[in-house]
C-alpha positions as CSV (number, residue, x, y, z in Angstrom):
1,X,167.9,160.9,83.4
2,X,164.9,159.0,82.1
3,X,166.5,155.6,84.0
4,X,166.8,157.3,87.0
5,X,163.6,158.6,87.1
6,X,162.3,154.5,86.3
7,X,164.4,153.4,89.1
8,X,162.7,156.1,91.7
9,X,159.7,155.1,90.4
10,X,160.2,151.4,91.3
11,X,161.6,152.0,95.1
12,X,158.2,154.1,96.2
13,X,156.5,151.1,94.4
14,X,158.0,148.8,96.4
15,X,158.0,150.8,99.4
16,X,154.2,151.4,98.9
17,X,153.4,147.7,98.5
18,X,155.8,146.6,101.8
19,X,153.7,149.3,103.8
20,X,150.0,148.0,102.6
21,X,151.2,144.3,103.8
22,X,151.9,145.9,107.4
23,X,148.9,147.8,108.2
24,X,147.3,144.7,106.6
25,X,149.0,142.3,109.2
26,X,148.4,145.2,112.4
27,X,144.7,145.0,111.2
28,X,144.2,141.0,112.1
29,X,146.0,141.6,115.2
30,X,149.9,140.9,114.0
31,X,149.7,136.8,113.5
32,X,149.2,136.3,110.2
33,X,145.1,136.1,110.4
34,X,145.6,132.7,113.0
35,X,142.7,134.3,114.7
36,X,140.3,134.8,111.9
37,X,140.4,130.8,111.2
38,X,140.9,129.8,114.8
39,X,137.8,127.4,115.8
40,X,135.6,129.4,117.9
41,X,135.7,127.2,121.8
42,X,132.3,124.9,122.0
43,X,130.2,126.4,125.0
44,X,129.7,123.0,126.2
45,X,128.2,123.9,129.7
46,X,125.3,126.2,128.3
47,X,124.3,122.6,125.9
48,X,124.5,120.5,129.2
49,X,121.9,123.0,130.9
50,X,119.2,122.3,128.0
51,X,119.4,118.3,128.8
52,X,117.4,117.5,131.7
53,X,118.2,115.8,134.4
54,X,117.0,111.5,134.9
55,X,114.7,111.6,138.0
56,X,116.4,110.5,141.0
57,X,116.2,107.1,141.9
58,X,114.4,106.7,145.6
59,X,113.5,103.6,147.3
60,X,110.5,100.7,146.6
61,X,108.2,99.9,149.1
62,X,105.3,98.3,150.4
63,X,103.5,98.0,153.7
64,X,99.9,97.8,155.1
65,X,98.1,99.0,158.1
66,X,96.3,95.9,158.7
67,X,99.3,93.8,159.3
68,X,102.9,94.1,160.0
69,X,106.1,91.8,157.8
70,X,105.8,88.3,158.6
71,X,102.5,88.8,160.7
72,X,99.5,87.0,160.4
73,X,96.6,88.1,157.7
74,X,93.6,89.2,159.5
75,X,90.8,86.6,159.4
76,X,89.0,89.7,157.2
77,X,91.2,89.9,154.1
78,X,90.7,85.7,153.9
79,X,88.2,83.7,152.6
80,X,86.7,82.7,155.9
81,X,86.4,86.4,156.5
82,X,85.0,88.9,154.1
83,X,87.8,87.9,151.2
84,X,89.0,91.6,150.0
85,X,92.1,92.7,149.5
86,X,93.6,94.3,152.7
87,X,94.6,98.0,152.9
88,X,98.2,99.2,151.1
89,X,100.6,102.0,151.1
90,X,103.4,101.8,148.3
91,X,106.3,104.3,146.9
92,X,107.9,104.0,143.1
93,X,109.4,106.0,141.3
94,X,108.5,104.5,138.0
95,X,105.3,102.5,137.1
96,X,104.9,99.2,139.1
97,X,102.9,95.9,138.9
98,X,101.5,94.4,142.3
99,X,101.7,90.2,142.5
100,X,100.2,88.7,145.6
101,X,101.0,84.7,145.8
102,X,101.4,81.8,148.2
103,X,105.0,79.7,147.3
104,X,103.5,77.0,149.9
105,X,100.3,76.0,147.8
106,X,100.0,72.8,147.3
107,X,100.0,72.4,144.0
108,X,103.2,75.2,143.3
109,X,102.7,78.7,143.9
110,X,99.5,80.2,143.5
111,X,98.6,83.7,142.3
112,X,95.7,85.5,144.3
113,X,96.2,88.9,142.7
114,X,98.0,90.6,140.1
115,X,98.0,94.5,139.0
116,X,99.5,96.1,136.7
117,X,99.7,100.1,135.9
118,X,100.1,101.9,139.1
119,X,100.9,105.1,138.5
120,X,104.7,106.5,140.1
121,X,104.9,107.7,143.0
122,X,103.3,107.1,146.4
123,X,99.7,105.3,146.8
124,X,97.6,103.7,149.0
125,X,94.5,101.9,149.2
126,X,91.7,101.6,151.5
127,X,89.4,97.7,152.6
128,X,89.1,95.9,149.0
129,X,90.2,98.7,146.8
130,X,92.6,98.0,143.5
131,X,95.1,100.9,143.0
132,X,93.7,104.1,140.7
133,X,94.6,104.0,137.6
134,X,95.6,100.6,137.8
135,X,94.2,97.3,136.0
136,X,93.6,94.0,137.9
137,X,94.3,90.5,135.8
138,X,93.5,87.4,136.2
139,X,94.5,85.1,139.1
140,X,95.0,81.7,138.8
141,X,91.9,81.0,139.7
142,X,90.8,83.1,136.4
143,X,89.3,85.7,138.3
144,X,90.8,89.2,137.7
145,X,91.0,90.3,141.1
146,X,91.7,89.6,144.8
147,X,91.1,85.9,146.4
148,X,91.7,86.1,149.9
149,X,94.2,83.4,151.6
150,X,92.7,79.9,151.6
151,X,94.2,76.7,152.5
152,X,92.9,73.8,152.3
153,X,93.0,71.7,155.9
154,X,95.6,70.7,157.2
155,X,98.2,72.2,155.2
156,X,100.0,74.6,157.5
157,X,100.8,78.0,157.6
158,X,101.2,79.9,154.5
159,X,102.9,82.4,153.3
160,X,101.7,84.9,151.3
161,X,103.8,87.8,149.4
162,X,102.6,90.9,148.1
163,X,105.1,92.2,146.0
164,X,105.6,95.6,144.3
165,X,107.7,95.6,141.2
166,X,108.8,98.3,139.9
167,X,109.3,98.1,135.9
168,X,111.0,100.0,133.1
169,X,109.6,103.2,131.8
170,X,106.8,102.2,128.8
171,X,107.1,98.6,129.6
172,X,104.0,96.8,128.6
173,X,103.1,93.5,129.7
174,X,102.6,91.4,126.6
175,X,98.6,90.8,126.1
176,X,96.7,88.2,127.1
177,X,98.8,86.7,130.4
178,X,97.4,85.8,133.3
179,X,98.3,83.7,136.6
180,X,101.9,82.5,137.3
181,X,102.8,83.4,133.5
182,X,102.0,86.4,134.2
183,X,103.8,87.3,137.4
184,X,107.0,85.5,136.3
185,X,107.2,87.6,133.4
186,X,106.5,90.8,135.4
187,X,109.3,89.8,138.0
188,X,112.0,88.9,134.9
189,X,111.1,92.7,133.5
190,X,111.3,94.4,137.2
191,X,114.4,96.9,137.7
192,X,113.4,96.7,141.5
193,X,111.2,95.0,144.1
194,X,109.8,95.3,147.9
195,X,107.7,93.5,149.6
196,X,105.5,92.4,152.1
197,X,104.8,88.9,153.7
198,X,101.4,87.7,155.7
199,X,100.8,84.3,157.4
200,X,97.8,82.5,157.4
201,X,97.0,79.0,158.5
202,X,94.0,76.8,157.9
């Protein structure tokens, strides 16, 4: 009798047990708790949102009402005239330098004007006026500012190029430059460049 009662004893033991470890499975769903250490998906669209966007590239450019692309200087913006800089409009999207110089100087290109720090964006400038915000250096004739077109007799039409280049962002143009040093190193750093080309002859 007592072994009977010891066997009966171990079947609802057994039986007990066998029923905890199926409500245990039903309770994680039936596979075996895969879900519970299952990585949870990376919501990789909601982190893109918080990264903004790089501004959109538009286009460099440079023009003036006082003359058109490959026209002649007005006698005005020259040094038998009142020698100031003529009137510009520009566009950049980034910060840009402006370099003014004549390839056909006799002595190799001279620079008649250089600026650097004009603000992004669009810009213009009235009769003599340097860009706002922006800081002329010297030329090559050492004067930080404009000198108007001036060739010497007899030498032909010149060419004179007023460049816009646009640099990278925080680019600083190392101290102390000035002249052709200057505007070769500003046109090695440019990412992009327009620009616009008066004539004058002596």
């Amino acid at each position: 009798m007592k072994s009977t009662l010891v066997g009966t004893a171990r079947r609802v033991a057994l039986a007990g047990a066998g029923l905890a470890l199926v409500l245990a499975q039903a309770g994680c769903g039936g596979h075996g708790g895969s879900r519970m250490t299952a990585p949870a998906t990376p919501k990789l669209t909601t982190v893109a949102r918080t990264v903004p966007e790089a501004p959109a590239a538009g286009p460099v450019t440079i023009g003036s009402p006082a003359f058109a692309d490959g026209a002649p200087i007005p006698v005005e913006y020259t040094c038998k005239g009142a020698n100031t800089a003529p009137p510009l409009t520009w566009s950049a999207p980034l910060a840009a330098a402006l370099v003014v110089d004549d390839p056909d100087a006799v002595g190799g290109t001279y620079v008649h004007w250089i600026v650097v720090g004009i603000p992004p964006g669009m810009g213009a400038t009235a009769d003599g006026q340097t860009p706002d915000g922006a800081t002329s250096l010297p030329n090559s004739g050492g004067r930080p500012g404009y000198t108007g077109p001036c060739p010497p007799p007899g030498s032909g039409v010149h060419h004179y190029r007023f460049t816009l280049y646009q640099l990278p962002a925080a680019y600083e143009l190392p101290g102390g430059m000035a002249g052709q040093r200057a505007a070769q190193t500003i046109a090695g750093a440019a990412v992009a460049q327009a620009q616009l080309t008066g004539t004058f002859g002596s």
